[in-house]
N, C-alpha and C positions, 0 to 999 in steps of 0.2 A: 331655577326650579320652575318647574310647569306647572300651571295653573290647571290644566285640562287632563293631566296624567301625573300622579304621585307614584313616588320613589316605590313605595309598596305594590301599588298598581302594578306598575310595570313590571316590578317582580313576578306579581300573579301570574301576571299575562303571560310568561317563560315557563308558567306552571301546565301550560294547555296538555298537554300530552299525560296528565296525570287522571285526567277526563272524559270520556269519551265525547259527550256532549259538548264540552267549552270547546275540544281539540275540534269539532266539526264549522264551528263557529269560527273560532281561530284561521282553519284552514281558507273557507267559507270567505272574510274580510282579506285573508293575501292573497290569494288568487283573484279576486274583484276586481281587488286596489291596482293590480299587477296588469290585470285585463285594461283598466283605464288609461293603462300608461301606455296601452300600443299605438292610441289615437291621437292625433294631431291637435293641435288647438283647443276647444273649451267644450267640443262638442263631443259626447261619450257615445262610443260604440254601442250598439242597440238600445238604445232610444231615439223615441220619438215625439220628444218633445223641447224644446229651448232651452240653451245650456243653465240658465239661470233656475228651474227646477232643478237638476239635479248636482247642481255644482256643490251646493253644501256636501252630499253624500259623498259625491267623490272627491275634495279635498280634506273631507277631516278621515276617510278611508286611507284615504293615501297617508297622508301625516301621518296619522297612527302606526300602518305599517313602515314607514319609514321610521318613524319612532324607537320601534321594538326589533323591528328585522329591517335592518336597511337592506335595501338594493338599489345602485348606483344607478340603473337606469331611469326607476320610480324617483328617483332625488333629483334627476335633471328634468326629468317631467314634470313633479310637482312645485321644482322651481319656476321654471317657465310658463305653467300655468297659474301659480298665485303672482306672477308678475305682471302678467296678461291681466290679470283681475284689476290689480292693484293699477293699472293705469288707462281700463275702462272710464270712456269720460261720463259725466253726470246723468247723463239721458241715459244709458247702460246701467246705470243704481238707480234709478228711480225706478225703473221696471219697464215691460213692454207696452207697445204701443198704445193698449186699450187702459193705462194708467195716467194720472191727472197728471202732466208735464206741465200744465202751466201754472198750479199754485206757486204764491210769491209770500213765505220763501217755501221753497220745494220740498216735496212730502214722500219719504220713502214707502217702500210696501214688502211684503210679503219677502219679493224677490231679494230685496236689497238687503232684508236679516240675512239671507240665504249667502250671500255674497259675502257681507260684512264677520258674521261668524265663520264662517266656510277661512277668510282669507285668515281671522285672527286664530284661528287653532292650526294653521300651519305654522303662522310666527310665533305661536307660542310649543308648539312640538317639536318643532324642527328648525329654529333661529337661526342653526349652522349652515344652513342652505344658501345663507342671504350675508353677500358683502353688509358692511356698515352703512355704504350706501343706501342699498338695496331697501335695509331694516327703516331707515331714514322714511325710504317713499313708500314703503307698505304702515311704517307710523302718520305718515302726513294722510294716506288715502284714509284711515283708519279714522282719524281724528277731523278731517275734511271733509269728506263724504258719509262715509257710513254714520259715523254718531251724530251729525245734526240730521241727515236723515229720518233714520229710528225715532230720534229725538222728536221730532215734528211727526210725526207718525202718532207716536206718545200722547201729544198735544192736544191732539185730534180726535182722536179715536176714544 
């Protein structure tokens, strides 16, 4: 059972076409989600800026629509992109360059919500994407990275 989309939800969400507004929305999120799957790597077609801005938007877009309407292509893209996440090394969570790398122990930011949520609303929308392994290293990045991260973030701030 998903945390980030209930059984009802879901159901709504099949309701779109009853709408005209939700169905513009609806439309609006699969065509996005579908656009971000044409692009390579972590970097989204028409932006202009570091994948780490917009990576949230486009992983829990994509989940979602892979959620509600699968499409086989968006499921290999979205695999391959939160696996790419999931094993960005630590300097990639902390954030870019103009962020404090060198506090001891290290302090996430902004970016690294963006990543950390971003990757857990894939594994939790979409679980079936992911060998057991897979599940294994997106729990260890989860639990390794991101939440002492945040964590010290918390601390701090």
């Amino acid at each position: 059972m998903s945390l980030f989309l209930t059984e009802s939800e879901h159901a709504a969400i099949h309701a779109y076409n009853t709408d005209p507004v939700f169905s513009n929305l609806y439309w609006g999120l699969v065509n996005r989600a579908k656009e971000y799957g044409t692009a390579p790597g972590l970097e989204c077609i028409g932006t202009d800026t570091e994948f780490r801005h917009h990576v949230l938007e486009y992983l829990s877009d994509a989940a979602l629509v892979c959620a509600v309407a699968p499409d086989d292509r968006l499921k290999v893209r979205l695999r391959h992109t939160a696996l790419d996440v999931a094993e960005l090394p630590l300097d990639d969570w902390i954030g870019p360059f103009f962020r404090d790398h060198a506090s001891k122990p290290p302090r996430g930011h902004l970016e690294t919500a963006h990543l950390a949520v971003g990757l857990a609303i894939v594994y939790d929308l979409v679980p079936e994407l992911f060998s057991e392994d897979e599940k294994e290293r997106i729990e260890c990045t989860l639990r390794e990275k991101a939440i002492p991260l945040c964590r010290e973030w918390l601390k701090r701030n």
